[in-house]
ZAKE-834537 format. One record per atom (N, C-alpha, C): x, y, z. Coordinates in steps of 0.2 Angstrom, whole numbers, padded with zeros to 4 digits, always signed. Example, Ala and Ser with C-alpha at 12.3 -4.5 7.8 and 13.67 -1.06 7.14 Angstrom:
<keros>
+0066-0028+0039+0062-0022+0039+0066-0016+0039+0064-0011+0035+0068-0005+0036+0064+0000+0039
</keros>
This chain:
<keros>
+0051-0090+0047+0050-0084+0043+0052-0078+0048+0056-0075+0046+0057-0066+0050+0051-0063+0052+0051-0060+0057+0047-0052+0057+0043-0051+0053+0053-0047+0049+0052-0043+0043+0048-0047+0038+0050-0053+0038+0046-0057+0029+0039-0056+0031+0037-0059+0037+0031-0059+0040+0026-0053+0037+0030-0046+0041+0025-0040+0041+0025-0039+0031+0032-0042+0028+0030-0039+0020+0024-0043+0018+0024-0051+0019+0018-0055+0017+0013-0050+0019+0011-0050+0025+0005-0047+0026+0002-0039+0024+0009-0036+0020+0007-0029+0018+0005-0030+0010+0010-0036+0008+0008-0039+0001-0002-0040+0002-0004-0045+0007-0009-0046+0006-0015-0042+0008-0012-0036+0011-0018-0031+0011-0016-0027+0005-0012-0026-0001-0014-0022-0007-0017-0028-0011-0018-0033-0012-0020-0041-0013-0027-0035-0013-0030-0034-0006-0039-0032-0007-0038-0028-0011-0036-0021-0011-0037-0015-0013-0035-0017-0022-0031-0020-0022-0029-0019-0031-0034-0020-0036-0040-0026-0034-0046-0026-0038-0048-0017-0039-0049-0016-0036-0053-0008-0035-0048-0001-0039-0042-0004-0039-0037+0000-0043-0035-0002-0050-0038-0010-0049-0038-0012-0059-0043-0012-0063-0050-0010-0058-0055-0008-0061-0054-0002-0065-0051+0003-0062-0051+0008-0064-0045+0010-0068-0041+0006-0070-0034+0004-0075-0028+0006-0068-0028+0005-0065-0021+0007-0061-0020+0000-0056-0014+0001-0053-0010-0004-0050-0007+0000-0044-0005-0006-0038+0001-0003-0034+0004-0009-0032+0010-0008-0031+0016-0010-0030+0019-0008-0024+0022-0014-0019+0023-0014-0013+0034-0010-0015+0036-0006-0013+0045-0002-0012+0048-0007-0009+0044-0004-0002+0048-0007+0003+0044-0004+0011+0049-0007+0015+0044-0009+0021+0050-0006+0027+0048-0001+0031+0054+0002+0036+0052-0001+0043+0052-0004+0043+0049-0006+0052+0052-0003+0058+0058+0003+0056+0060+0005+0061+0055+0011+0064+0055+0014+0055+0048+0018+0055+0042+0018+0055+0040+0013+0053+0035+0011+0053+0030+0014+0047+0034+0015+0041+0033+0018+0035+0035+0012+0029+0026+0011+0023+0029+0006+0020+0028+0011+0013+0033+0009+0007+0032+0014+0004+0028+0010-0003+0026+0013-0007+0022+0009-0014+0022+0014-0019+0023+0011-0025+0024+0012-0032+0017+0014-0034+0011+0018-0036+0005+0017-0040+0008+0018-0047+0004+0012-0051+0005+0013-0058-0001+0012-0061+0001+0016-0068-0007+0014-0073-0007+0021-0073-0017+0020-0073-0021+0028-0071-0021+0031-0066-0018+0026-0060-0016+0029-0056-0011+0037-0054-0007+0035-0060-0001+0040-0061-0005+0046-0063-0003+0050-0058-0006+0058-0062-0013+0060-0059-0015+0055-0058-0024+0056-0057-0024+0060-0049-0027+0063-0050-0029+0069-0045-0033+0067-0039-0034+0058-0038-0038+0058-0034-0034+0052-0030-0028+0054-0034-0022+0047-0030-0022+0047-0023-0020+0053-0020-0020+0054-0013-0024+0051-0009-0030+0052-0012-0035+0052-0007-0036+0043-0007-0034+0039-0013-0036+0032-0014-0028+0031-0010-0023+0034-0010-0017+0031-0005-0020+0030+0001-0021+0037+0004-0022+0039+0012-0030+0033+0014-0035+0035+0009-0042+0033+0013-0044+0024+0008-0040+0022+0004-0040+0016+0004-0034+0011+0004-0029+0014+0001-0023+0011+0002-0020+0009+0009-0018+0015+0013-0016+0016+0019-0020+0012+0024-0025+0013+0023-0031+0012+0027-0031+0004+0030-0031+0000+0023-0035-0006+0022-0026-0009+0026-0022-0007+0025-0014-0008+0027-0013-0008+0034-0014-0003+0037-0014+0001+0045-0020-0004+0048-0027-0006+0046-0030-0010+0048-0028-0018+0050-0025-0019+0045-0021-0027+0045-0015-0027+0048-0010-0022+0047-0005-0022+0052-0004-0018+0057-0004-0017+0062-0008-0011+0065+0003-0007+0068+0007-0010+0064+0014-0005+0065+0016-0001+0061+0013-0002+0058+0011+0002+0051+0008+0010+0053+0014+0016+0052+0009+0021+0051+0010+0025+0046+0011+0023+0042+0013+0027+0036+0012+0026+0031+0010+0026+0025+0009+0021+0021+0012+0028+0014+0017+0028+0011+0019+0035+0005+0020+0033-0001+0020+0036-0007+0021+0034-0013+0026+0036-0017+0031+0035-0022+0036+0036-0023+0033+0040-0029
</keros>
C-alpha cells in the first residue's frame, strides 16, 4: 500500500468516529480528497449539515480535530 492510500485509509477512518455524531443529527461527511503536498484534506458535509450555521465549528472543533489527531500531517482539514 502507498503513502498516499495509507494516509486516505486513515483519514477515511478518523471521519468513521465523527460520522455517528453527524448522523445523529441528520448530516454526513464525505472524504474529496487528500493533498499531501499540502497537507490539506478536503470534505463534502452533506444532509443538515448543509447550511447549518454551526458547520464551521463541527468542521474546525470536531471534524478537523478528530483528523489532525490521528494523522498528525494533516493541517488542514476544508469543506467544499
Amino acid at each position: 500500500m502507498s503513502e498516499k492510500n495509507k494516509t486516505t485509509k486513515d483519514i477515511q477512518e478518523a471521519l468513521d468516529k465523527v460520522r455517528p455524531m453527524l448522523q445523529a443529527d441528520g448530516g454526513d461527511v464525505e472524504l474529496v480528497s487528500w493533498d499531501a503536498s499540502t497537507g490539506t484534506v478536503q470534505v463534502q458535509l452533506m444532509g443538515m449539515c448543509v447550511g447549518c450555521p454551526m458547520s464551521q465549528v463541527t468542521l474546525k472543533q470536531g471534524i478537523e480535530a478528530e483528523i489532525k489527531k490521528a494523522i498528525p500531517e494533516v493541517k488542514e482539514v476544508i469543506s467544499l
